[in-house]
C-alpha positions in Angstrom: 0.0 0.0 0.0 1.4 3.4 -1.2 0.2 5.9 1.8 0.7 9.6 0.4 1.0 12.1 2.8 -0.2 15.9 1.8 1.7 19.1 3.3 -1.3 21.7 2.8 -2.5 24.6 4.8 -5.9 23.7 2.9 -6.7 20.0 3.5 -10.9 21.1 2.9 -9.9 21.7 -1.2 -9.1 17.7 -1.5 -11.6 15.8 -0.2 -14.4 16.1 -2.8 -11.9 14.6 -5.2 -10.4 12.0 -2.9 -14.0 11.3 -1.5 -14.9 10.1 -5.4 -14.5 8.0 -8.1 -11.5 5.5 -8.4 -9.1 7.3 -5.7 -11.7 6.5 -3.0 -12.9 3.0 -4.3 -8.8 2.5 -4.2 -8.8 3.6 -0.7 -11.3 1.3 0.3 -10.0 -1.2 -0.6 -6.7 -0.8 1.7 -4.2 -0.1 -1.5 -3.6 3.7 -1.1 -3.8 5.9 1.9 -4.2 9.8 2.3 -3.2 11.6 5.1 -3.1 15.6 5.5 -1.1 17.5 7.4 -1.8 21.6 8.5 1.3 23.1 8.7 -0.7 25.3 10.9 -0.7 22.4 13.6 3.1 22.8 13.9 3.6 26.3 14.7 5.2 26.7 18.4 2.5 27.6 20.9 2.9 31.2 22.7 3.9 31.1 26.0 0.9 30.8 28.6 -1.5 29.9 25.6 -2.8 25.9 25.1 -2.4 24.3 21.8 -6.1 24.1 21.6 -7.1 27.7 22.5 -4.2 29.1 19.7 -6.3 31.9 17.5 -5.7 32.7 14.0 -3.1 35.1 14.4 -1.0 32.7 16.6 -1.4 29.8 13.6 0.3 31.8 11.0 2.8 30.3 8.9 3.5 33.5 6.5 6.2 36.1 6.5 7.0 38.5 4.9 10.3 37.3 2.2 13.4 38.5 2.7 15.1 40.5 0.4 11.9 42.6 -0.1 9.1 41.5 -2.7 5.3 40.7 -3.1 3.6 38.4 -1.3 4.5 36.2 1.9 6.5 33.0 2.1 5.5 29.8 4.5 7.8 29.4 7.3 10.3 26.4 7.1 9.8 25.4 10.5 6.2 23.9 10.3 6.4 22.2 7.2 9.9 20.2 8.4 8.1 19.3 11.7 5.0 17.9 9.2 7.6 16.1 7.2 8.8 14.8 10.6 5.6 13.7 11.5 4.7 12.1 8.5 8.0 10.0 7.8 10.3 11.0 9.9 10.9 7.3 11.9 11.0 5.8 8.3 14.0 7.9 6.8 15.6 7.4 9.6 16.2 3.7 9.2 18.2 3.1 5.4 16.1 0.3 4.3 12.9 1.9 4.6 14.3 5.2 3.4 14.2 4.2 0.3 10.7 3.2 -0.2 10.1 7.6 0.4 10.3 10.4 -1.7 9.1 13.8 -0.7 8.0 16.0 -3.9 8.6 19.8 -3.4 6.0 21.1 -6.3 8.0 24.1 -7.9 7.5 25.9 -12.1 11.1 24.9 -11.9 11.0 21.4 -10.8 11.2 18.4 -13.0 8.3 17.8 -15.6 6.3 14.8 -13.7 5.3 11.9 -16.5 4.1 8.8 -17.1 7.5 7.3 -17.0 7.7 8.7 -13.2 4.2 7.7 -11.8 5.5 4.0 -13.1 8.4 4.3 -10.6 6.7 5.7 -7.9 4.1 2.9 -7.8 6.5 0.8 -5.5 7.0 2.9 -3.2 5.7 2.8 0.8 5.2 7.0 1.2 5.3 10.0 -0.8 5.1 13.2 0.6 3.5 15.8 -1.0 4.3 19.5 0.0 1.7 22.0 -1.5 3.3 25.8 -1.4 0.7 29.0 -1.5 1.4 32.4 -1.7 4.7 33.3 -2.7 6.5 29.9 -2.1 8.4 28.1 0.9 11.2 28.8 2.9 13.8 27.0 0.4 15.5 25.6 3.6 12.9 22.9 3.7 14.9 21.7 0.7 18.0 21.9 2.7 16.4 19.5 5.4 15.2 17.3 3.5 16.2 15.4 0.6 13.3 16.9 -1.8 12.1 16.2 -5.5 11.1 19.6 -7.4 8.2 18.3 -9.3 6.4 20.7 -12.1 2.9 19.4 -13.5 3.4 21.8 -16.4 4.7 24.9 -17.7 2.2 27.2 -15.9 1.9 28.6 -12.4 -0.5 27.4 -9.9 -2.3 29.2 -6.9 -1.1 26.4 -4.6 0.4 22.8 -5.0 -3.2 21.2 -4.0 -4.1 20.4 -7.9 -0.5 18.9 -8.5 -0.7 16.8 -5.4 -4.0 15.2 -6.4 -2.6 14.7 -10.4 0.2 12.7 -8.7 -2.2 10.6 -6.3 -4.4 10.4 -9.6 -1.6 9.2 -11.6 0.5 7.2 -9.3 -3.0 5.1 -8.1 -3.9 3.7 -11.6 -0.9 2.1 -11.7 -1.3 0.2 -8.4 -2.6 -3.4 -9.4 -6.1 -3.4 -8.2 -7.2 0.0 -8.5 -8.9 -0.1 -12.0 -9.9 -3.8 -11.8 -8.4 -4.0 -15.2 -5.0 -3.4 -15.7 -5.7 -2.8 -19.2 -7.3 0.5 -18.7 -4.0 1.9 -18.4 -4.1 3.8 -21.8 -0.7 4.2 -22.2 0.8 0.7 -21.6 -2.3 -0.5 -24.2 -2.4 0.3 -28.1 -5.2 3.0 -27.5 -6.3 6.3 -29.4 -7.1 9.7 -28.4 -10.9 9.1 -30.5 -13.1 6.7 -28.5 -16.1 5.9 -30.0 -19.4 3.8 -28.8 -23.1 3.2 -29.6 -25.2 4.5 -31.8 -23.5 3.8 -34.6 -25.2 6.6 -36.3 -25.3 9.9 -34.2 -27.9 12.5 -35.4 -27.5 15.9 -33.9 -29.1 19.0 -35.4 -29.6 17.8 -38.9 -26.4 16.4 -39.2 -25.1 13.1 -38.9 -21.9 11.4 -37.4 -20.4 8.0 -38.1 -18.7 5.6 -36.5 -15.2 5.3 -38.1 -15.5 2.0 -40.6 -12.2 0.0 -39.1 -14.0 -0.2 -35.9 -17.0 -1.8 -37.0 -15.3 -4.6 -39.3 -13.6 -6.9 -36.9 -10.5 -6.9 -38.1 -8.1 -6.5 -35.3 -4.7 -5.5 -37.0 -6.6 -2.7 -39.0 -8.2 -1.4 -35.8 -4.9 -1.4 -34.3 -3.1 0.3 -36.7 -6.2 2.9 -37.0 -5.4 3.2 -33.3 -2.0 3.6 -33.6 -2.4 6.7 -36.2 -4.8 8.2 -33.5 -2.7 7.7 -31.3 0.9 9.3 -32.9 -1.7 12.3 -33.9 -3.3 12.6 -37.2 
């Protein structure tokens, strides 16, 4: 079971994805886990004040950056002591070290594929650290032995949307999750044009076909119609 632990200061904006679909079904069934983790938790509790009775204002993670600049930047302190919390007996024993990786989502980081959701699969943990505002304290980095991922080349409010595109990504590749392994598109022969019944679609006066090839039966014709599909047209 691959147990993926998210870093966010807004755990509410996951759970109506990982409450659906295939991530919960795969959930329920014992073969992933999510945990969240508030870096707000982790802040250090004022002096005569009770971790319980903390207000807003004393569960801040922001500062202001220095060096001047828009925006605020999350402490480092927080988010190590959620790393901590979330794997920090299990890197500190070599063996199971190995089955972690923590994923630091950055524009800058490496482009996150196919090809690394296949490795990740057989893994034990990954953390997932979701930056707002203007970033996080790059010591975090530092710390911890991080992986700058990028989901693409654009720039996100916060690293919520990457985290669930990994969980997304990484579960269908767990054996189990889809019931069928072969509804993993790419490891398939498979085209971007899917096409089922009617045959004949009518839609305001005009009518649209289902491609020939699919309806003769003859396999190595579909495939290679697939295959085109596939490469692009």
């Amino acid at each position: 079971m691959i147990t993926f632990h998210v870093i966010t200061l807004f755990p509410e904006s996951l759970e109506s994805y990982l409450n659906a679909s295939i991530v919960r079904r795969a959930g329920e069934r014992g073969l992933i886990s999510v945990k969240c983790y508030n870096p707000r938790d982790f802040v250090a509790v004022p002096k005569g004040k009770k971790a319980d009775k903390l207000s807003f204002a004393d569960r801040r993670v922001d500062k202001r950056p220095y060096g001047g600049g828009p925006g605020m930047v999350i402490e480092a302190l927080p988010i190590l002591k959620a790393i901590d919390k979330a794997v920090g007996k299990k890197l500190a024993k070599a063996a199971s070290a190995k089955k972690v990786k923590i994923l630091f989502f950055s524009p800058a980081g490496e482009q996150f594929s196919n090809a690394a959701a296949d490795s990740f699969k057989t893994l034990t943990d990954i953390v997932l650290i979701c930056g707002r505002y203007e970033g996080i304290d790059a010591r975090v980095n530092q710390a911890f032995k991080t992986m700058p991922v990028s989901v693409g080349p654009y720039t996100l409010t916060g690293g919520e949307l990457p985290a669930m595109i990994v969980i997304d990504t990484v579960s269908r590749r767990i054996p189990g999750v889809l019931g069928d392994d072969l509804s993993i598109e790419e490891s398939r022969i498979a085209s971007s044009d899917v096409y089922t019944r009617p045959e004949v679609l009518e839609f305001k006066g005009k009518k649209y076909k289902v491609p020939k090839v699919l309806l003769g039966g003859n396999h190595a014709l579909i495939d290679e119609w697939k295959l085109k599909g596939k490469k692009g047209k």
